[in-house]
C-alpha positions, 0 to 999 in steps of 0.5 A, spaced: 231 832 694 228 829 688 222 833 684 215 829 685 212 827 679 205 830 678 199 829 675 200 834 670 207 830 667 202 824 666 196 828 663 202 831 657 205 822 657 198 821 655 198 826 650 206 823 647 205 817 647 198 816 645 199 814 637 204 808 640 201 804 645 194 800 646 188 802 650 187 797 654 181 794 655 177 795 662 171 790 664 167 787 670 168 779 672 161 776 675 166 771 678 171 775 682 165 778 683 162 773 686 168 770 689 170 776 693 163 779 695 163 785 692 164 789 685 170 787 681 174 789 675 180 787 671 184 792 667 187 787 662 194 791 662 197 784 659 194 786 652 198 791 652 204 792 646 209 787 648 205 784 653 204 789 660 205 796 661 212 798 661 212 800 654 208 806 656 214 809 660 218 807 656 216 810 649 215 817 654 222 816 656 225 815 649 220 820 646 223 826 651 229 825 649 232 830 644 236 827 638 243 828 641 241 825 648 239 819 644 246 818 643 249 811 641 241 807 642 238 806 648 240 802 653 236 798 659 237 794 666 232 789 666 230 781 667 223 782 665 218 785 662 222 792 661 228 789 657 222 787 651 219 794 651 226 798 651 227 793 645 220 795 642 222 802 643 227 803 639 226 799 634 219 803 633 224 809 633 230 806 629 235 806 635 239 802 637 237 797 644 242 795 648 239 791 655 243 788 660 240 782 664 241 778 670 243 771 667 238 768 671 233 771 666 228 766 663 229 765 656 222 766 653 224 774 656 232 774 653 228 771 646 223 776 646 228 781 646 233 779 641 227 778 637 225 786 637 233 787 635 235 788 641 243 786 644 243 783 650 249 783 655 248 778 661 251 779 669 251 776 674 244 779 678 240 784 677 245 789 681 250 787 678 246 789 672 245 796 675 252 797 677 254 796 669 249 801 667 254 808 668 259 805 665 255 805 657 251 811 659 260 815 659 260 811 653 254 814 649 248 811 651 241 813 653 238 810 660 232 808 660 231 806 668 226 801 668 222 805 674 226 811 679 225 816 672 220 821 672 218 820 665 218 813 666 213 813 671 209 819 669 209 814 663 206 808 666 200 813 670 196 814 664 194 806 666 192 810 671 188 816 668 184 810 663 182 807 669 178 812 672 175 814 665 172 806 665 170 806 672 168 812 674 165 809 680 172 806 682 173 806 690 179 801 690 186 800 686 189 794 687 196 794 684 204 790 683 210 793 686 216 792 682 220 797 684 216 803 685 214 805 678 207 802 676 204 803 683 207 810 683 205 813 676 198 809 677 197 811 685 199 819 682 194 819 678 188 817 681 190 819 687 190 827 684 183 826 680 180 823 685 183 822 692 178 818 696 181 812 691 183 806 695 190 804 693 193 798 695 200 795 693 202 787 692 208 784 692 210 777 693 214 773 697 222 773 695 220 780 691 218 783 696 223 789 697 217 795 698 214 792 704 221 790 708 223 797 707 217 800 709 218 796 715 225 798 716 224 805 715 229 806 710 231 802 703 232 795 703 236 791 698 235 783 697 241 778 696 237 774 691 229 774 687 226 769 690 219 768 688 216 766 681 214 772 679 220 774 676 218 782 673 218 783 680 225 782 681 227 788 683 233 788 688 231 795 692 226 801 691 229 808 690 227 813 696 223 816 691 219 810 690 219 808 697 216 814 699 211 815 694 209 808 697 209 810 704 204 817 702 199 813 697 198 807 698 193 803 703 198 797 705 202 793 702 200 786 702 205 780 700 202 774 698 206 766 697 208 765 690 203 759 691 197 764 692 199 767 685 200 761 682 193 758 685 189 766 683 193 764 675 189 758 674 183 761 677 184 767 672 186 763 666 180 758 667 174 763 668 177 769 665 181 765 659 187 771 660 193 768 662 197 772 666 203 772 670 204 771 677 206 778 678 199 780 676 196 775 679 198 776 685 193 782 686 187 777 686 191 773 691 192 780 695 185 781 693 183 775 697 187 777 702 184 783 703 176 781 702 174 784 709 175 791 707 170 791 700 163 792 701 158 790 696 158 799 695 166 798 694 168 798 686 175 794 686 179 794 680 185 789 680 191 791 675 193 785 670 199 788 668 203 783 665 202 776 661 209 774 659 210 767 662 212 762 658 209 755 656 215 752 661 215 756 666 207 755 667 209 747 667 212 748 672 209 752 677 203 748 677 206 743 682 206 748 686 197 748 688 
C-alpha cells in the first residue's frame, strides 16, 4: 500500500517552498461569469515560474532531498511543462538536470528546457520514457516523478491552499488531470479545509487515461497522446492518482481538443491570458457542466499553464 498524502504535508510544502515560487493571482471575470450564469473565478497558475505549476512540486521535491540523495543532478521524464521545472530547479540549486523526453515533444518545450541548462535525452513515447528512467536512478541521479511523488503533490496542493485564502467563499473547483498529481494535491487541500468544496477533474480527448481507468475499475494505459493538450500526456495514472480521483473528485468531464481550442480564444480575447489547451479545457469542462452552478455557486477554474508556442497556436486554430 501507499501512504496518503495529507494536508499537513501540503501546510509544510507551503512553508518550504515559499521563498521559490510565485503566488499567483486569483481574481473574478464578469465574462465568464455572465457566460456561465453563475460566480466564476480564475486562478491564473499560468503566470507561474516557468509558466504553470509544476515548479512547485518540483522545488518540494528537490528541496527535500538531502544533499547525498541529490547524487549526480536531477533527472526527469516529461514532454511538457514538468521537463522546464526540473530544468528551473536545478539551476535554481546549482544541480545538474537531466530530462528524458518523448521525441514528439514540441520544441518551444525542448528549447525552453535546454534554455534553463538542462540536458535532453529523447525516447520513442512518453513510456518508453519511463522505462529508461530506473536505469539513471542506478547511476547516480535524483528522480523527480512528474506526478505519482507524495512531495511532489504535496507540493502542487499549495494552489490549493491560495485558493481557499482568495475566495473564501469557493463552492466549486474545476481542475486538468495529467496523471494525477495536480488534481490530487489541489483536490487534498480543499478537500481538508473545506470538505463541501465541489471538485471537478478534466481532461481531453486522446489524453484521457484518468477517465477510461475510472471506468474500467482498474489502470489504463494509452498507446499514443492524441490530443493538442500535449501536458496531458500522461500515458496512465498510478493507483495512488486513480484512487484519490475516485475519493475527491465529483466527475471527471472529457472535452474534444476543438472545445479547449475554442474556450483558448475565448480566454485570450476577453481575458487577454493565453493559456494552453490543457487549462482551457476547464472553461470547455465548465461549459459543460453549467447546470450544475447556481447563481449562489462560487466556481474557480485552474488556469495551470500557458506554454503554448506561437506555431502551435496557428495551428490549431483551423480547428473552430
Amino acid at each position: 500500500m501507499y501512504e496518503a498524502l495529507s494536508l499537513a504535508q501540503i501546510q509544510a510544502a507551503r512553508q518550504r517552498i515559499a521563498p521559490c515560487v510565485r503566488r499567483t493571482p486569483l481574481t473574478p471575470s464578469a465574462t465568464l461569469s455572465e457566460r456561465l450564469r453563475t460566480n466564476v473565478y480564475v486562478k491564473l497558475e499560468l503566470f507561474q515560474k516557468t509558466g504553470s505549476f509544476k515548479v512547485r512540486g518540483a522545488f518540494n521535491k528537490a528541496l527535500s532531498l538531502r544533499p547525498e540523495e541529490r547524487g549526480r543532478g536531477l533527472v526527469g521524464v516529461s514532454g511538457g511543462n514538468h521537463a522546464q521545472a526540473v530544468a528551473y530547479v536545478a539551476r535554481a540549486l546549482g544541480l545538474k538536470a537531466l530530462l528524458l523526453m518523448p521525441e514528439s515533444t514540441p520544441r518551444n518545450y525542448v528549447d525552453a528546457t535546454r534554455g534553463y541548462g538542462a540536458e535532453v535525452k529523447f525516447a520513442a513515447n512518453a513510456s518508453a520514457a519511463f522505462a529508461a528512467v530506473s536505469e539513471y536512478e542506478k547511476d547516480g541521479w535524483a528522480y523527480i516523478h512528474p506526478f505519482d511523488d507524495l512531495l511532489v503533490m504535496a507540493g502542487q496542493g499549495t494552489a490549493g491552499l491560495e485558493i481557499l485564502e482568495d475566495a473564501p467563499q469557493v463552492t466549486d473547483v474545476i481542475v486538468s488531470i495529467g496523471g494525477g498529481g495536480f488534481m490530487g494535491g489541489v483536490a487534498t487541500a480543499i478537500k481538508s479545509l473545506k470538505p463541501a468544496v465541489r471538485v471537478w477533474g478534466v481532461e481531453t480527448e486522446g489524453a484521457d487515461c484518468m477517465s477510461k481507468s475510472l471506468a474500467a475499475g482498474q489502470i489504463v494505459t494509452l498507446d499514443t497522446i492524441a490530443s493538442v493538450a500535449r501536458t496531458l500526456g500522461a500515458p496512465s495514472p498510478t493507483e495512488r492518482t486513480l484512487e484519490m480521483a475516485k475519493r475527491l473528485l465529483e466527475s471527471v468531464t472529457v472535452v474534444p481538443d476543438r472545445e479547449a481550442v475554442a474556450a483558448m480564444k475565448l480566454i485570450l480575447e476577453r481575458m487577454k491570458v493565453l493559456t494552453e489547451p490543457a487549462a482551457s479545457c476547464t472553461l470547455a469542462a465548465a461549459e459543460r457542466l453549467k447546470d450544475n452552478f447556481s447563481s449562489e455557486r462560487h466556481v474557480v477554474l485552474v488556469f495551470c499553464g500557458g506554454n503554448i508556442s506561437c506555431e502551435d497556436f496557428a495551428r490549431i486554430q483551423s480547428m473552430v
